[in-house]
DSSP file (Angstrom, degrees, kcal/mol; ACC not computed):
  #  RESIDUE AA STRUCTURE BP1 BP2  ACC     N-H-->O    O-->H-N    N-H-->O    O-->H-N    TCO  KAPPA ALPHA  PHI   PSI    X-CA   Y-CA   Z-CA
    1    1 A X              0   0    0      0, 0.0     2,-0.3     0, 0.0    81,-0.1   0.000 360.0 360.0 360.0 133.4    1.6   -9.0  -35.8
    2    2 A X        +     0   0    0     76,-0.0     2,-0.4     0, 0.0    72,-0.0  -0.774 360.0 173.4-120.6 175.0    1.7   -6.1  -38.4
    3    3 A X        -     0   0    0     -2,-0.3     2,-0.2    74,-0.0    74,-0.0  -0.965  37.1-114.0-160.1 147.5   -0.8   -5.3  -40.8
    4    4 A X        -     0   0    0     -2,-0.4     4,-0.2     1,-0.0     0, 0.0  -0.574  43.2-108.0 -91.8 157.3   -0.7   -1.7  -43.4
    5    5 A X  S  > S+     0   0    0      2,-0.2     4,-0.5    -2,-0.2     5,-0.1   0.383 118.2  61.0 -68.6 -25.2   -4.1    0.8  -42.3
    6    6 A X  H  > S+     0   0    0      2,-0.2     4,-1.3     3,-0.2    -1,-0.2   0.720 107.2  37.0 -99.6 -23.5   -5.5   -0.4  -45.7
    7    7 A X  H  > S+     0   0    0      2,-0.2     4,-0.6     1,-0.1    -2,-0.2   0.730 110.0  55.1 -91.6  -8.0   -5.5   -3.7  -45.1
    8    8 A X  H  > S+     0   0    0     -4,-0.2     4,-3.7     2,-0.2    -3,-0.2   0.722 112.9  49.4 -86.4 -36.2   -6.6   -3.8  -41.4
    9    9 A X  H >< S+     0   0    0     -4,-0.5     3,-1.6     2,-0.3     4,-0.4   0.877 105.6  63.1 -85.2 -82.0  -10.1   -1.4  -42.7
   10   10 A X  H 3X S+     0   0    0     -4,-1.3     4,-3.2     1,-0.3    -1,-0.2   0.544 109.2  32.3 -14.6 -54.0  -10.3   -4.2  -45.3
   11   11 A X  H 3X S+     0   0    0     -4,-0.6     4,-2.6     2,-0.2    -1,-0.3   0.909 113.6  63.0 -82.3 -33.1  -11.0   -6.9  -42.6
   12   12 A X  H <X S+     0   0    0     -4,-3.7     4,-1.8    -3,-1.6    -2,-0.2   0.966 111.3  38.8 -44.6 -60.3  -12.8   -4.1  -40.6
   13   13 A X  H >> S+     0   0    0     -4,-0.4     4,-2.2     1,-0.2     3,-2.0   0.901 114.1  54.0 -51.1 -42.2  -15.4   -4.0  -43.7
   14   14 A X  H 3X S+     0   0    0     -4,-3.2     4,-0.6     1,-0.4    -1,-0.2   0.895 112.7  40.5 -75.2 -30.8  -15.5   -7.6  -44.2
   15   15 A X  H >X S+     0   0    0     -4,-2.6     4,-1.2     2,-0.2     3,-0.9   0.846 115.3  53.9 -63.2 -14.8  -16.4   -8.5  -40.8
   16   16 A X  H X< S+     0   0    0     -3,-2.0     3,-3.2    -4,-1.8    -2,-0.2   0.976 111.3  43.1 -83.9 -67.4  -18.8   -5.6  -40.6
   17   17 A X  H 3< S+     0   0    0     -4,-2.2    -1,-0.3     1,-0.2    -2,-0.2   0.601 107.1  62.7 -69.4  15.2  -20.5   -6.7  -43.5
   18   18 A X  H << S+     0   0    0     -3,-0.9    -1,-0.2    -4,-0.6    -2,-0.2   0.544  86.6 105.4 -82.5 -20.8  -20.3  -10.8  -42.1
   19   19 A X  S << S-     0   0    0     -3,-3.2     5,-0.2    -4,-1.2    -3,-0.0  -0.412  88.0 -90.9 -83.4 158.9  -22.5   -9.4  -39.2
   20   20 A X    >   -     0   0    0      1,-0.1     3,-2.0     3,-0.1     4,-0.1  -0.264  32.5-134.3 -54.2 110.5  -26.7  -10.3  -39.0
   21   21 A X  G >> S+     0   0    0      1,-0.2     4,-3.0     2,-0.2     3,-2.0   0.736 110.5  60.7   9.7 -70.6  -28.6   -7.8  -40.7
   22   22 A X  G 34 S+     0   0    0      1,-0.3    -1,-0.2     2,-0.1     4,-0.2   0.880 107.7  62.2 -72.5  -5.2  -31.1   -7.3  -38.3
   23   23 A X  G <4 S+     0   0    0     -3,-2.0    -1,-0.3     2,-0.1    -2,-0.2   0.822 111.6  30.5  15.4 -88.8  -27.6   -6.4  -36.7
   24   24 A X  T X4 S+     0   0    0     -3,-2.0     3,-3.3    -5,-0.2     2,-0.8   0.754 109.8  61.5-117.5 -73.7  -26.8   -3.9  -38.7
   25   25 A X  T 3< S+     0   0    0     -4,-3.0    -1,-0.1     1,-0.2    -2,-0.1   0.175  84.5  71.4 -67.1  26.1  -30.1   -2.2  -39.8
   26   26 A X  T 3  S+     0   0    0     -2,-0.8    -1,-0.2    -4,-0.2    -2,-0.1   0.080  82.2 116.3-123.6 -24.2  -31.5   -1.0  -36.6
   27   27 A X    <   +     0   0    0     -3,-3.3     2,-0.1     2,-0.0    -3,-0.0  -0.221  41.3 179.3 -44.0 155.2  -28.1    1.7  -37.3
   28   28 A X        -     0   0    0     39,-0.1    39,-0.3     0, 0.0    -1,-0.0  -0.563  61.1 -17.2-178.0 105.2  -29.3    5.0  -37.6
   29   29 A X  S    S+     0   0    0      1,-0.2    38,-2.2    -2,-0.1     2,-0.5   0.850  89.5 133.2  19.4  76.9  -26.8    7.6  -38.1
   30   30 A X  E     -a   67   0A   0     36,-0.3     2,-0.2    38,-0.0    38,-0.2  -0.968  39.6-150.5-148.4 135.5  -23.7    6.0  -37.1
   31   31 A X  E     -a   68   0A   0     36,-4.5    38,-2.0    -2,-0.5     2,-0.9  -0.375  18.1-136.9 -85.8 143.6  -19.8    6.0  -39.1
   32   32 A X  E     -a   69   0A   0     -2,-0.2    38,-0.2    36,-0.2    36,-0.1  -0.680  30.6-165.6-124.1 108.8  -17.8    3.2  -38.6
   33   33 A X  E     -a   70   0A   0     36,-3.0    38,-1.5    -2,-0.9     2,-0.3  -0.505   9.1-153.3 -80.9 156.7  -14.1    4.9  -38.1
   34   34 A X        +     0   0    0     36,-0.2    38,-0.1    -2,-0.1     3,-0.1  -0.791  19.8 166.7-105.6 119.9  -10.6    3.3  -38.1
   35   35 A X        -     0   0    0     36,-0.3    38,-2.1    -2,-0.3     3,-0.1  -0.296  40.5-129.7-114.7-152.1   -8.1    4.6  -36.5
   36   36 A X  S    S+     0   0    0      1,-0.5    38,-0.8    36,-0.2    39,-0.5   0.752  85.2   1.9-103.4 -79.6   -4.3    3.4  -35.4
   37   37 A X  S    S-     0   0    0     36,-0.2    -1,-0.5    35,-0.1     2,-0.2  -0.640  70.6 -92.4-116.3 175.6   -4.8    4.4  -31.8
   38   38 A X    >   -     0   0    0      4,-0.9     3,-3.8    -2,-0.2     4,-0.4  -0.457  52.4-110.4 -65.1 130.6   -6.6    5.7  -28.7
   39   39 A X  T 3  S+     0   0    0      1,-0.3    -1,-0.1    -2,-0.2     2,-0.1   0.739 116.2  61.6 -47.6 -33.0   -6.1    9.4  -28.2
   40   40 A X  T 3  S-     0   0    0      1,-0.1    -1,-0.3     0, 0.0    -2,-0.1   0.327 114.8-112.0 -55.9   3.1   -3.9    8.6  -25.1
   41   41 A X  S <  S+     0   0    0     -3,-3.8    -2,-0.1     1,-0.2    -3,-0.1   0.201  71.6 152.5  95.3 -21.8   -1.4    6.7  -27.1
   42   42 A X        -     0   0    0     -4,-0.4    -4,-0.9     1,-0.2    33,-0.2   0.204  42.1-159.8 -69.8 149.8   -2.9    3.5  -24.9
   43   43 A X  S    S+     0   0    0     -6,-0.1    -1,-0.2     1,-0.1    35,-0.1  -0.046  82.0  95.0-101.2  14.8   -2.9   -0.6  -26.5
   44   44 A X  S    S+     0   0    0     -6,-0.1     2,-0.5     1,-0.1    -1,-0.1   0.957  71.3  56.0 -75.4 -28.7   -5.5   -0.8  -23.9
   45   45 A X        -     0   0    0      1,-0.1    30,-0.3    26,-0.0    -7,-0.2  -0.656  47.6-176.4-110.6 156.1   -8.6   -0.2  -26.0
   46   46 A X  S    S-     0   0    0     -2,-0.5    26,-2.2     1,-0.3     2,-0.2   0.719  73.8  -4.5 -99.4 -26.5   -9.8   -2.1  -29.1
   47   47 A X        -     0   0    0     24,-0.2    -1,-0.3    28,-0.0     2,-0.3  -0.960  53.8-155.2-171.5 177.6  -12.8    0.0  -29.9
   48   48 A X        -     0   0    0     -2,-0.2    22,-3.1    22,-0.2     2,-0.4  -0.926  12.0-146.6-173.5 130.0  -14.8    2.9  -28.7
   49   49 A X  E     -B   69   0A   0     -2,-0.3     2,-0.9    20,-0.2    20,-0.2  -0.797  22.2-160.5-131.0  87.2  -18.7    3.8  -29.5
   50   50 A X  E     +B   68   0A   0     18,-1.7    18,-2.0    -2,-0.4     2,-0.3  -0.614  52.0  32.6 -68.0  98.3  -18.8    7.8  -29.5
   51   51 A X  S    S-     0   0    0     -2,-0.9     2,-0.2    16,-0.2    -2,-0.1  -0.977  88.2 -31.3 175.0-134.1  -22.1    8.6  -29.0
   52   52 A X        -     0   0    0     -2,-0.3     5,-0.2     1,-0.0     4,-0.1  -0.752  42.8-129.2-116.9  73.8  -25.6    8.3  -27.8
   53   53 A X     >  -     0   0    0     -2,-0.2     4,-1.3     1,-0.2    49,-0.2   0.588  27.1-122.7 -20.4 157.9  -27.6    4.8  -26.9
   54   54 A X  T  4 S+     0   0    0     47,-2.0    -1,-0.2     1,-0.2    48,-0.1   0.750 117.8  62.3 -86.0  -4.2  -31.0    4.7  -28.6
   55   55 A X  T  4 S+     0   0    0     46,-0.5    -1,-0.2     1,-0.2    -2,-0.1   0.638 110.1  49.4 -94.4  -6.0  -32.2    4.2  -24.3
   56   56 A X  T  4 S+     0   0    0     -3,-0.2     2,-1.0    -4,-0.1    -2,-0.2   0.588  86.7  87.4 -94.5 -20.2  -30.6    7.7  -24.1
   57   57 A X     <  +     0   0    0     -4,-1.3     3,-0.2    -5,-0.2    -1,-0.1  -0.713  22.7 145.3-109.0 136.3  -31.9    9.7  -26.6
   58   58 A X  S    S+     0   0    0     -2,-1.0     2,-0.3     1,-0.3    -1,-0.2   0.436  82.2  45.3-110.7   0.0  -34.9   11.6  -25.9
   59   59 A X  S    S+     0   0    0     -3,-0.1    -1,-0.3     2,-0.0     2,-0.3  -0.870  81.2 116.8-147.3  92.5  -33.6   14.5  -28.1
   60   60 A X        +     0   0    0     -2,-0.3     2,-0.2    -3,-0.2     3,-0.1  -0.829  23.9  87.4-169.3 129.4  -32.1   13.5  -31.2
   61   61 A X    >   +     0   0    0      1,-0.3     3,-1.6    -2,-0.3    -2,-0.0  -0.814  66.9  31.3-175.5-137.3  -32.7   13.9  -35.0
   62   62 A X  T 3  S+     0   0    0      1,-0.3    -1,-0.3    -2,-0.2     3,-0.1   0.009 113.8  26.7 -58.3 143.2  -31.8   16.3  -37.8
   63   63 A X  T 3  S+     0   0    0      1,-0.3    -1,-0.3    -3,-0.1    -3,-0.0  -0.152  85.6 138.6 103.0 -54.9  -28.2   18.2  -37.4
   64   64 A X    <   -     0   0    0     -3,-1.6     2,-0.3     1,-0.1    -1,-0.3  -0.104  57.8-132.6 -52.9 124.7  -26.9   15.6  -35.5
   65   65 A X        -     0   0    0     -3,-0.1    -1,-0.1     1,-0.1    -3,-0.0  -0.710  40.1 -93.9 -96.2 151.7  -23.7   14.7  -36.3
   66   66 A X        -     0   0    0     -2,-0.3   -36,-0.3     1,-0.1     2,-0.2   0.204  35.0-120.7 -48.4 139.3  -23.3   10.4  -36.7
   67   67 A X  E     -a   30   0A   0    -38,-2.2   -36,-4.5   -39,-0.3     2,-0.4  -0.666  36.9-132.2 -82.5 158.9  -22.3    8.5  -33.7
   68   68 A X  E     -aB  31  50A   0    -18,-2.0   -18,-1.7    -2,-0.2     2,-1.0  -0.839  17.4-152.7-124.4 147.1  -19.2    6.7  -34.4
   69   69 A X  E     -aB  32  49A   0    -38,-2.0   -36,-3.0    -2,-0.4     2,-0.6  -0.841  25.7-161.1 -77.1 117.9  -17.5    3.1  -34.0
   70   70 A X  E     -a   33   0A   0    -22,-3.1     2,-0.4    -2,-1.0   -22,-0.2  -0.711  14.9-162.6-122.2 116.3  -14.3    3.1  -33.8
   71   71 A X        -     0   0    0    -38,-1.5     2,-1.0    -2,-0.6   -36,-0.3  -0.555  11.4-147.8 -68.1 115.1  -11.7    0.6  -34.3
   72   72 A X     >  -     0   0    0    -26,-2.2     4,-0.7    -2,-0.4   -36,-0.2  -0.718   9.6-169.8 -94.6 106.8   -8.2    0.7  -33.1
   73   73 A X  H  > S+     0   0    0    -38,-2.1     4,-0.9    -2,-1.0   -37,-0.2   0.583  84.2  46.1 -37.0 -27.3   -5.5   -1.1  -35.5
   74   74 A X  H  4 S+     0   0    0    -38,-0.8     4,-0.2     2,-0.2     3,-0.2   0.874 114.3  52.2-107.4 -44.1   -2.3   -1.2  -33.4
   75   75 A X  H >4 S+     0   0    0    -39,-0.5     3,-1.0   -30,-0.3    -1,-0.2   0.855 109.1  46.0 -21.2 -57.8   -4.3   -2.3  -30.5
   76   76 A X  H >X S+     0   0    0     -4,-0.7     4,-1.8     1,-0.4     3,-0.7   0.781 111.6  55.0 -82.2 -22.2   -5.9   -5.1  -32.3
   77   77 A X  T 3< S+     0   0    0     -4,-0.9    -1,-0.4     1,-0.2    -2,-0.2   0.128 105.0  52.1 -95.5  21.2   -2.4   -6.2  -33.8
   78   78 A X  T <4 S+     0   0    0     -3,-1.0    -1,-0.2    -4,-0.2    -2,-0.2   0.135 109.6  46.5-116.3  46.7   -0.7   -6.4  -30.5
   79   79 A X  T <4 S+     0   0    0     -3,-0.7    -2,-0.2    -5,-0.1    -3,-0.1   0.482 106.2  82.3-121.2 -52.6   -3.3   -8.7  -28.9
   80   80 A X     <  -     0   0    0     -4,-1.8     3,-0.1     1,-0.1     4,-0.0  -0.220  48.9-178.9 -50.6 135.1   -3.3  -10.8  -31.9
   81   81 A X  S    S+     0   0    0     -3,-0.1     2,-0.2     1,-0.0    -1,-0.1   0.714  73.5  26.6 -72.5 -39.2   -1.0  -13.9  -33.6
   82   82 A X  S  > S-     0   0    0      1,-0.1     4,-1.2   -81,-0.1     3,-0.2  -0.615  76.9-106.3-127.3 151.0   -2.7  -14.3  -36.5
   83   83 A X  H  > S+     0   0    0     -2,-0.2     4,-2.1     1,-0.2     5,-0.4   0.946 119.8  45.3 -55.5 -60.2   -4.9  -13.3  -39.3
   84   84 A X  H  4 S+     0   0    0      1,-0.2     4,-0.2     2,-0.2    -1,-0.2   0.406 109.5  52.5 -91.4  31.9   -7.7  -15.3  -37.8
   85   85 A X  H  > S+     0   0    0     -3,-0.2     4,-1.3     2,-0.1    -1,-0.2   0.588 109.1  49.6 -17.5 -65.8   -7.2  -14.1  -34.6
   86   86 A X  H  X S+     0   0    0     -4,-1.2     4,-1.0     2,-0.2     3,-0.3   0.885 108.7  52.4 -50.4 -61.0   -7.3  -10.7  -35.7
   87   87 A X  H >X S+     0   0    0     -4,-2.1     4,-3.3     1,-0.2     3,-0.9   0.949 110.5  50.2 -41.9 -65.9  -10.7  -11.4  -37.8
   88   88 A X  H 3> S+     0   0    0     -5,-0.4     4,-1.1    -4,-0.2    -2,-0.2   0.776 110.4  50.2 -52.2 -27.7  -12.3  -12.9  -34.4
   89   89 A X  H 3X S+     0   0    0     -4,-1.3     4,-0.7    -3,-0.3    -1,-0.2   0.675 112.7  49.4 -81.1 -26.6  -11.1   -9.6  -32.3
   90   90 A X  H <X S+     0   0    0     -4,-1.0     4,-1.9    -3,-0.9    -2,-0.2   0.969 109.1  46.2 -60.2 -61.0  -12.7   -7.6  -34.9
   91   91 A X  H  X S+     0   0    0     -4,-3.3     4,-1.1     1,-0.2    -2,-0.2   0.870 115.8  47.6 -42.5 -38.6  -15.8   -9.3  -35.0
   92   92 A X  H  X S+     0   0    0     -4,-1.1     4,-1.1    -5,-0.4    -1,-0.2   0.893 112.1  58.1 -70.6 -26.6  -15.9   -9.2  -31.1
   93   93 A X  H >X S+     0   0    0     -4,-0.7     4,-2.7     2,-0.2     3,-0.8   0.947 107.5  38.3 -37.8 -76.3  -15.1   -5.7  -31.5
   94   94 A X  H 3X S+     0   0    0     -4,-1.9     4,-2.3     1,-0.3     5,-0.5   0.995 111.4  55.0 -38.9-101.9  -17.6   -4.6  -33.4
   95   95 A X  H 3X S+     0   0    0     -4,-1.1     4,-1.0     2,-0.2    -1,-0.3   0.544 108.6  53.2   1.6 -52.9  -20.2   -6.5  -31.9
   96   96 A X  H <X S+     0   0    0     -4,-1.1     4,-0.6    -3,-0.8    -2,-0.3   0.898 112.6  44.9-175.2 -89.6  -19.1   -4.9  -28.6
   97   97 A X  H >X S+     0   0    0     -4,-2.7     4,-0.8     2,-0.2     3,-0.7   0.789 108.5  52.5 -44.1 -51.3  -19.4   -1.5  -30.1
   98   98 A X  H >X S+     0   0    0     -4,-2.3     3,-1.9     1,-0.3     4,-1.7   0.991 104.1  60.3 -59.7 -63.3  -22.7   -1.9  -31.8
   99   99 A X  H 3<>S+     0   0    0     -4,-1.0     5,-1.4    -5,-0.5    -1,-0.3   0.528  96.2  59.0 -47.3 -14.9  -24.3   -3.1  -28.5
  100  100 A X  H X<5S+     0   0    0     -3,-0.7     3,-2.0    -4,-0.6    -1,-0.3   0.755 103.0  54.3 -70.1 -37.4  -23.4    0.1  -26.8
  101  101 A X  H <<5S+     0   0    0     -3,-1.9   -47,-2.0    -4,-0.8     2,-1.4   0.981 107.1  49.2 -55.1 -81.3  -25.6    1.9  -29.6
  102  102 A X  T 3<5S-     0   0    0     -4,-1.7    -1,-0.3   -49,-0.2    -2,-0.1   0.301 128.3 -99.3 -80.0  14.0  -28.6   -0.3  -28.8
  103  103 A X  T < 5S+     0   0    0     -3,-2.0    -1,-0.2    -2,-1.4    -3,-0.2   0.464  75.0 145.7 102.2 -11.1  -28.1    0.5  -24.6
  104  104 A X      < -     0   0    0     -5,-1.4     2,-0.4    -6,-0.2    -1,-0.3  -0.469  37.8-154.5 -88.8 126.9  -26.4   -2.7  -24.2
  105  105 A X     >  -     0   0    0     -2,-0.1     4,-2.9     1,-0.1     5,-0.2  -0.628  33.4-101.6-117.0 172.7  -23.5   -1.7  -21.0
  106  106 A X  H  > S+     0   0    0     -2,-0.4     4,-3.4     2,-0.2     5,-0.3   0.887 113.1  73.9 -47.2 -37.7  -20.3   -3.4  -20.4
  107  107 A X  H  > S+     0   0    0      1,-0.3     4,-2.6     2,-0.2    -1,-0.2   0.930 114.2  28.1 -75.0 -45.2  -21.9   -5.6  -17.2
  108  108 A X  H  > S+     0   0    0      1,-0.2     4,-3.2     2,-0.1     5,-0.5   0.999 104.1  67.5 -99.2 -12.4  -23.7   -7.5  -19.7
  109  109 A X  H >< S+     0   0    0     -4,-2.9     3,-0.6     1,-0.2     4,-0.2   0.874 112.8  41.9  -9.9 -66.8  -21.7   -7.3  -22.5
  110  110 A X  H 3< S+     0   0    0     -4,-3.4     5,-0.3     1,-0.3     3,-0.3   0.761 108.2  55.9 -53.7 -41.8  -19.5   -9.5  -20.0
  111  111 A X  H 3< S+     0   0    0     -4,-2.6    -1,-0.3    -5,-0.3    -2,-0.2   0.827 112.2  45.1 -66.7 -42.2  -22.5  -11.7  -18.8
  112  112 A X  S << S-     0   0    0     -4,-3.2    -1,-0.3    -3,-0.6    -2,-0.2   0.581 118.6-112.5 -77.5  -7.4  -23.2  -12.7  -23.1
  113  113 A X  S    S+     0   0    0     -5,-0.5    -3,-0.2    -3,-0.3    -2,-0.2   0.934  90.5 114.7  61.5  73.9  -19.0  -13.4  -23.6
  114  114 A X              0   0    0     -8,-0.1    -4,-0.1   -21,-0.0    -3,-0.1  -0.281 360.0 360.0-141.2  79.4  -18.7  -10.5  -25.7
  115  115 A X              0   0    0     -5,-0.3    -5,-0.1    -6,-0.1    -4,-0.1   0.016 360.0 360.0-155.1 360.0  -16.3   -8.2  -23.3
């Protein structure tokens, strides 16, 4: 599948802003990036949460620069067929990514079906 960088961050925002509020608003300084790939060149990863879990910081406030989401485009288009395909890999994406912010680790990620 191919997709232009302006239209792949389009569907990033619109799924971002399709997910539940209480979602969303529990964020607390954190970017949502896109970028084409993983610095290693890899199609292995789809997205990436650079930072610090809220069960991890015990030291954290003013200064701090934002933890980030980040989405990989080339990734997500060569796991994908489709436009909605693509939309459904974001959302799990995302999803995915935000739950690492809130402490959430990969083992259950798996254990809810969204890893």
């Amino acid at each position: 599948m191919e997709m232009d960088a302006a239209s792949f961050e389009s569907l990033v925002i619109a799924e971002l802003d399709a997910l539940p509020d209480d979602m969303i608003d529990g964020l607390d300084n954190v970017v949502f990036v896109v970028e084409d790939r993983p610095e290693d060149g890899s199609l292995d990863l789809l997205g990436l949460y650079d930072g610090w879990a809220l069960t991890e910081r015990d030291r954290y406030g003013v200064g701090e620069l934002p933890d980030r989401v980040i989405v990989y485009r080339e990734p997500h288009l060569a796991v994908c067929e489709d436009e909605d395909e693509l939309r459904d890999e974001i959302h799990t994406t995302l999803v995915h990514e935000i739950a690492h912010f809130y402490g959430i680790d990969d083992e259950r990620l798996h254990e809810l079906g969204w890893a």
